[in-house]
C-alpha positions as CSV (number, residue, x, y, z in Angstrom):
1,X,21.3,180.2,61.4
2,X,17.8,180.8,63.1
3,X,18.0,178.3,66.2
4,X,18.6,178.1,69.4
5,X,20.7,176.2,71.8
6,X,19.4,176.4,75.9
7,X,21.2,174.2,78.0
8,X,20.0,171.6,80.2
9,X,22.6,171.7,83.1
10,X,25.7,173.5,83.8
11,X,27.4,170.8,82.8
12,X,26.0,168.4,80.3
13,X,22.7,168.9,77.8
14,X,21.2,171.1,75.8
15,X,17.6,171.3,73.9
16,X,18.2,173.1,70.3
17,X,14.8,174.5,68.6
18,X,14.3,176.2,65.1
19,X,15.8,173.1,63.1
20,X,14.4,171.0,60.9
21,X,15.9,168.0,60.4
22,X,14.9,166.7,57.8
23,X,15.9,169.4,55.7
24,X,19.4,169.6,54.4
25,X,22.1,171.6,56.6
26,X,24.1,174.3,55.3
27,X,27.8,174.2,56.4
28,X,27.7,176.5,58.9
29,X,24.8,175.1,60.6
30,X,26.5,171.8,60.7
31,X,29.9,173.4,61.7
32,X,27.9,175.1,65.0
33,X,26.3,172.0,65.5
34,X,29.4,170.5,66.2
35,X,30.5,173.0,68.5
36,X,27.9,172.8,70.5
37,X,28.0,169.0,70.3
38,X,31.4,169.1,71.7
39,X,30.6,171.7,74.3
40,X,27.2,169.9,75.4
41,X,28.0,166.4,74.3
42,X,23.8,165.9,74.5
43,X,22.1,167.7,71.8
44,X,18.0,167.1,72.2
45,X,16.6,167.8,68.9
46,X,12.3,167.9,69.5
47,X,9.1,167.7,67.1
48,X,11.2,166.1,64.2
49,X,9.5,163.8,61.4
50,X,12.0,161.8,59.9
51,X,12.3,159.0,57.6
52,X,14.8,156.5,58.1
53,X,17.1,158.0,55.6
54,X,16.8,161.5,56.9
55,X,17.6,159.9,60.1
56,X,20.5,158.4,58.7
57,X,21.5,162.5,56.6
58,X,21.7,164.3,59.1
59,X,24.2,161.6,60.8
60,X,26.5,161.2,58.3
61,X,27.3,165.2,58.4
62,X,29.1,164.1,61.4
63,X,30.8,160.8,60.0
64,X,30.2,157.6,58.5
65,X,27.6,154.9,60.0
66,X,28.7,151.9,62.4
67,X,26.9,148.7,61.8
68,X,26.4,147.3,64.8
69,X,28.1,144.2,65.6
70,X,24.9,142.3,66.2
71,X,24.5,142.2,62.5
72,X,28.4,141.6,61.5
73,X,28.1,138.7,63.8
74,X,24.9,136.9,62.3
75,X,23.0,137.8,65.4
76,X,20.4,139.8,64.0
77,X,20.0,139.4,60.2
78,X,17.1,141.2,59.3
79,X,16.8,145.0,59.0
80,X,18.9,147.6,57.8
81,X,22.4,147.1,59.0
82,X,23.3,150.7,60.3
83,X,19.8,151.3,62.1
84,X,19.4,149.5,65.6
85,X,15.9,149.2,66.6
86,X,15.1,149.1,70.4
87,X,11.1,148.0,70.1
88,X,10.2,147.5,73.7
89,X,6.1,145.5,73.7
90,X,4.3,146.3,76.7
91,X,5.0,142.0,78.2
92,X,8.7,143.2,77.7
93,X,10.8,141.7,80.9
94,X,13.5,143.5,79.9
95,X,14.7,146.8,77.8
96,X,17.7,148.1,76.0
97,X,20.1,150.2,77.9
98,X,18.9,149.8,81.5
99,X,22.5,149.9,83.0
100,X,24.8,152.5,83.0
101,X,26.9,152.5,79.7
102,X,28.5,153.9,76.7
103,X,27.5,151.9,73.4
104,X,29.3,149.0,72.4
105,X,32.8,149.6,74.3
106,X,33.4,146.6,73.4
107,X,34.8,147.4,69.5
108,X,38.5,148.4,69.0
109,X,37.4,152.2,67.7
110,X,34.1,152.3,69.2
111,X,31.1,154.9,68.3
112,X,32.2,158.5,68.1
113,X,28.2,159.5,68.8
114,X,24.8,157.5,68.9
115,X,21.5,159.6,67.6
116,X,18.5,158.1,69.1
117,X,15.0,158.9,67.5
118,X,12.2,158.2,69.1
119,X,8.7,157.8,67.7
120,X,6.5,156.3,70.6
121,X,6.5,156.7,74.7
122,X,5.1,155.3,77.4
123,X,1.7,156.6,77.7
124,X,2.7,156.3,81.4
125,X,5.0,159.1,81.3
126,X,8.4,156.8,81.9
127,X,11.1,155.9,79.8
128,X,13.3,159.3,80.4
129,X,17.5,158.3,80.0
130,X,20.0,159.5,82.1
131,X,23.5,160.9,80.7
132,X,26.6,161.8,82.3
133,X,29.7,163.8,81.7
134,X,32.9,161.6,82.1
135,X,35.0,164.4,82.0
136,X,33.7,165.4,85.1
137,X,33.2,162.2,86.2
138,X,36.9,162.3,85.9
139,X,37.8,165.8,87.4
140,X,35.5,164.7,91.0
141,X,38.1,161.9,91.3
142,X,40.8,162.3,94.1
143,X,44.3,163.0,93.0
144,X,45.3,159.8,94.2
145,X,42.9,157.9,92.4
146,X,43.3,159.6,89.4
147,X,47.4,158.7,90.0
148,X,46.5,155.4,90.3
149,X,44.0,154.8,87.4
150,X,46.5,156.9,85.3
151,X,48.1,154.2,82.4
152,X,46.1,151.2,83.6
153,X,43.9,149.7,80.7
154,X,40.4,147.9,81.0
155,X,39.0,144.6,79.1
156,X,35.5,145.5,77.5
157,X,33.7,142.5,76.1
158,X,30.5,142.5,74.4
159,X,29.4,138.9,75.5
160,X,29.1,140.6,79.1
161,X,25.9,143.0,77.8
162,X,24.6,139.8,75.7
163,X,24.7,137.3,78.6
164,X,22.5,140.8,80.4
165,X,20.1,139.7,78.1
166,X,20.1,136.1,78.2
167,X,22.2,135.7,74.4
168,X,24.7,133.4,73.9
169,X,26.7,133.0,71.1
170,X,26.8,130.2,68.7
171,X,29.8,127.9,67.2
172,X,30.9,130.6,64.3
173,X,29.6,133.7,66.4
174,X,31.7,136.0,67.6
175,X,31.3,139.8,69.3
176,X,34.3,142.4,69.7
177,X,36.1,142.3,72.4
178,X,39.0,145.0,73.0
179,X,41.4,146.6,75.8
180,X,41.2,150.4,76.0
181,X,42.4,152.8,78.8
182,X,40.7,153.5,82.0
183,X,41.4,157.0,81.3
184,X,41.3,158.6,77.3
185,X,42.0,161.6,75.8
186,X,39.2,162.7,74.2
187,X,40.7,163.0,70.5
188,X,39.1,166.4,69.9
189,X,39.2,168.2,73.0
190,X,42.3,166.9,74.2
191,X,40.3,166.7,77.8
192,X,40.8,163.3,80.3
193,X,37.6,161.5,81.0
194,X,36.8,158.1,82.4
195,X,36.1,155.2,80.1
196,X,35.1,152.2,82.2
197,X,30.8,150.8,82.1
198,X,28.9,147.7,83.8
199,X,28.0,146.8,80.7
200,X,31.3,146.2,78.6
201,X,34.0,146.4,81.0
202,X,35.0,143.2,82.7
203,X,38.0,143.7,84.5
204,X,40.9,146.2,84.9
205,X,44.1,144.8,83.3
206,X,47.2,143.7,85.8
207,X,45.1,143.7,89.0
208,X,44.5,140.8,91.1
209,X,40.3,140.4,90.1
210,X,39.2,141.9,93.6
211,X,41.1,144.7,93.4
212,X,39.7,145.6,90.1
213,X,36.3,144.5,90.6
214,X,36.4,146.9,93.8
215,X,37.7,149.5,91.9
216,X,35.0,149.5,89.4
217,X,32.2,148.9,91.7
218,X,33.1,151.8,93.2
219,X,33.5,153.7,90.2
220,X,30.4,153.0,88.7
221,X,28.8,153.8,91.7
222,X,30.0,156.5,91.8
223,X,29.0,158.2,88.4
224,X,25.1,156.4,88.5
225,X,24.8,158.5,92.2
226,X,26.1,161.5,91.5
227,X,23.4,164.2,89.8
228,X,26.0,166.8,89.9
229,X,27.2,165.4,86.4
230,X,24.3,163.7,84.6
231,X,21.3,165.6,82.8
232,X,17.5,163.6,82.4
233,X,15.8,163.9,79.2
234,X,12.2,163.1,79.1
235,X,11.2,162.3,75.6
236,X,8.4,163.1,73.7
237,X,7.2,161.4,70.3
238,X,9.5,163.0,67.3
239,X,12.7,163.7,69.8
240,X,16.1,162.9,68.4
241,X,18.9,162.9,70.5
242,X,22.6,163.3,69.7
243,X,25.5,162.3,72.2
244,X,29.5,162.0,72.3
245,X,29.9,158.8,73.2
246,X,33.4,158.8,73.5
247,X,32.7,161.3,76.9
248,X,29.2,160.3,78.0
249,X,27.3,157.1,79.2
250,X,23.9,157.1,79.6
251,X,21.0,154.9,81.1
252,X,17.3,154.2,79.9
253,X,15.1,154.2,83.1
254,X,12.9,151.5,82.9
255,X,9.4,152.8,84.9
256,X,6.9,151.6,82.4
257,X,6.7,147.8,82.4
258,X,3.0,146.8,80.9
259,X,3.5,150.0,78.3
260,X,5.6,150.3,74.7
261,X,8.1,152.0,73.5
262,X,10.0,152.3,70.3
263,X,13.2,154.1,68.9
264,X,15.6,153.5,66.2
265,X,19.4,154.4,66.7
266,X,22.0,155.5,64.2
267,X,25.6,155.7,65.6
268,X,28.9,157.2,63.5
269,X,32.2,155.5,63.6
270,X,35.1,157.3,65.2
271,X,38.6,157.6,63.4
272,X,40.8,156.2,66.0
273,X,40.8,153.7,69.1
274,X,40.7,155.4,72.3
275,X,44.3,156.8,73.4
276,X,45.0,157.2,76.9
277,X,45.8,160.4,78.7
């Protein structure tokens, strides 16, 4: 196993170098891969040249593919189901991801982890994302909040993030909507995090609405300020990146309106809905 894994932060990120990608992964490479996944939960994977099926190999040692439910619901019906495409023209208004998140919240089991491969940057240098660790998001809380979140669940519904981007649905249409717990057990380190994003999550379940939209103002305030738990990757053309999102969010920075970028995403299903802690 010739690579190496350097972290990014003490707490979140890492860059791993001496892999190719494209190549098929012997067991053990895989198996440490994981490791580190879990340890990490950001794995930056540089100066890779991969088709769209190698893309798609080296996730599937991990799990099997989600379809994204843009194509289950007729929204998008051209391309290959389990790649989503985030083509962003240099006249863009608008970009993929731009608000804190973790991907599609919305479905009953949701991604376990999202591998994001990026071909072209900005020429103006921009287009770095932002991660953070929930766990720690989690551990800054106060005891009392912590108490208080404890048990409570939250509605996630994907028409919130389509109306972001001016899509409404059609008669026939529909998008996952689903009710998991403010605070999960991640399902394979056994570790609390919080699970709550601006994107999905529309209200906290059994609280009068401005208690729970004060609540989560103030929580997602709280994690998009606070650098102590987020890492910034700043990608260059051929950079894959894996991440848990069942313990991270993450936001693209959008600093280079008037240039292009483009990236393809695979994501792998989880096994279970999220259970809380």
């Amino acid at each position: 196993m010739n690579f190496e894994i350097k972290t990014i932060t003490p707490v979140i990120g890492a860059e791993v170098t001496g892999l190719d990608l494209a190549e098929a992964l012997q067991d053990a490479v895989v198996k440490a891969l994981r490791e580190a996944f879990l340890k990490h939960m950001v794995l930056v994977f540089r100066d890779q040249t991969l088709t769209r099926d190698q893309h798609k190999q080296f996730a599937r040692y991990f799990g099997d593919l989600h379809i994204h439910p843009s194509h289950r619901s007729g929204l998008n019906k051209t391309g290959d189901p389990e790649i989503f495409v985030i083509d962003t023209p240099p006249d863009a208004r608008q970009s993929n991801g731009e608000a804190w998140h973790s991907d599609v919240s919305c479905e009953e089991i949701p991604p376990m982890a999202s591998l994001l491969y990026v071909t072209r940057v900005p020429e103006n240098g921009g287009g770095d994302t932002m991660f953070a660790n929930m766990y720690e998001a989690y551990q800054e809380l106060s005891e009392d909040m912590q108490q208080l979140l404890q048990g409570k669940t939250a509605w996630h519904d994907g028409e919130i993030d389509l109306r972001n981007y001016g899509i409404r649905l059609r008669a026939g249409q529909a998008y996952p909507r689903a009710s998991h717990p403010v605070i999960v057990r991640h399902p394979e380190t056994g570790r609390p995090l919080l699970f709550v994003n601006g994107s999905f999550t529309s209200h906290i379940e059994g609280l009068p609405k401005w208690e729970s939209d004060m609540l989560l103002a103030g929580l997602y305030d709280f994690v998009a300020r606070n650098a102590r738990i987020q890492c910034r990757v700043k990608w260059t053309p051929g950079t894959l990146v894996m991440w848990d999102n069942r313990c991270v969010q993450h936001q693209a920075v959008r600093d280079y309106a008037g240039y292009a970028r483009y990236a393809e995403r695979v994501s792998v299903l989880d096994v279970a809905r999220p259970a809380g802690f």
